[in-house]
N, C-alpha and C positions, 0 to 999 in steps of 0.2 A: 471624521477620522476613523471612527470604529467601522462604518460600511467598507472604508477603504481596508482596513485593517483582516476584515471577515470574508472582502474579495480575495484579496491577497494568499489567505490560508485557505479557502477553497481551489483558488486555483491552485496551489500545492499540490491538493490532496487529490487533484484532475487527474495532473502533470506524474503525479507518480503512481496511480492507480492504470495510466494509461503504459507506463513505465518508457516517459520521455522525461531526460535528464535535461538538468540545465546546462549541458557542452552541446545537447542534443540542439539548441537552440539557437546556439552560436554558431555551431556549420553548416545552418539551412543555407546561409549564402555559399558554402561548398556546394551544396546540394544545388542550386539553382544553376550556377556556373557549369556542370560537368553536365544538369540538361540540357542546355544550350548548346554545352558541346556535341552532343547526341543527338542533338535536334539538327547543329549542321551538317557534323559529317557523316551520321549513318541515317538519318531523317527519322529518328524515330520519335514516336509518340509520347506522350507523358506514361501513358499503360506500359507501353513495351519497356520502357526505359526502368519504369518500377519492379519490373516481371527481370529485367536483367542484372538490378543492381540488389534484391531484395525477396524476388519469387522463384519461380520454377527455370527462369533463364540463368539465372546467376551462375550456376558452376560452368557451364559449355562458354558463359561470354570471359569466366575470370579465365576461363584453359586459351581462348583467341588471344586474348587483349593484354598481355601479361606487362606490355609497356605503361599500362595505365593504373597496375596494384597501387602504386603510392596515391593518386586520386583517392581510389574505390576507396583506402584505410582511411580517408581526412572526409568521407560522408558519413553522416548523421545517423542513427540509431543501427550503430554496426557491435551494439555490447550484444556479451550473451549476460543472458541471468537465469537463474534455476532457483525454483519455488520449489518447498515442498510443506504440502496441509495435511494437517491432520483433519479427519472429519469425524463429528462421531453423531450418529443421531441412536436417538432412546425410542423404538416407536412406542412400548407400552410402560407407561408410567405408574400406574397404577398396582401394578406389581413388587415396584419398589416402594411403594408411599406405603400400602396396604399388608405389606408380608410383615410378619411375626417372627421374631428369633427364639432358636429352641434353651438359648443363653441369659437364665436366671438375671433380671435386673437388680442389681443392691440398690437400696432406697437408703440405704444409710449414708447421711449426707457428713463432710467432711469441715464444715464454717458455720457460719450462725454471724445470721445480717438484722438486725432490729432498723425499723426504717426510723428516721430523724423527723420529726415534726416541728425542727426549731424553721424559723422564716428568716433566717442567716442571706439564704440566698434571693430570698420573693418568690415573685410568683413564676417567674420564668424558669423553664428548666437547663436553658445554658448563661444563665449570669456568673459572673466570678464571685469569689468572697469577696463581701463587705469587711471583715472581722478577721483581724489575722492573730 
């Protein structure tokens, strides 16, 4: 159950890293049917048919073929989505680890901790109280 469980949430994190949703999944048989169609009446390839519904064909076939926009809307991976990352890389580290401020440290401390040596808790350091 757990193998299944850890396929399961990888393939999630495939599916959405690849950013194919699960509606994406449901209208492959859209997708298959309107190849078909394109396969009989304009004889085109699986390439071409990609290149018109998806690449560099797509605006000249959607300005032809304006009878077929309700198809083209019910094919598969038609979202838009916009990312935006921040990136930041540090190349020299050492310059922050290393630098010295020109701003006096107070050492004068604000608490006062005396460690406990009773064996309340044992020897583990996350047990709960024994002794309430």
């Amino acid at each position: 159950m757990n193998k299944i469980v850890s396929i399961g949430i990888s393939l999630i994190i495939l599916l959405q890293g690849a950013n194919i949703h699960f509606n994406d999944l449901v209208e492959l048989g859209q997708l298959i049917e309107h190849y078909q169609f394109h396969s009989e009446e304009y004889g085109d390839g699986f390439m071409v048919f990609v290149s018109k519904h998806y690449g560099e064909l797509k605006a000249s076939h959607s300005e032809k073929h304006q009878e077929e926009q309700k198809e083209h809307e019910k094919l598969p991976f038609q979202h838009q989505t916009q990312c935006a990352q921040l990136l930041v890389f540090v190349l020299n580290t050492d310059s922050f680890i290393n630098s010295r401020s020109e701003i006096p440290v107070a050492t004068k401390d604000n608490f006062h901790y005396e460690m406990s040596y009773s064996h309340i808790w044992g020897d583990d350091p996350f047990q709960p109280p024994k002794h309430a």
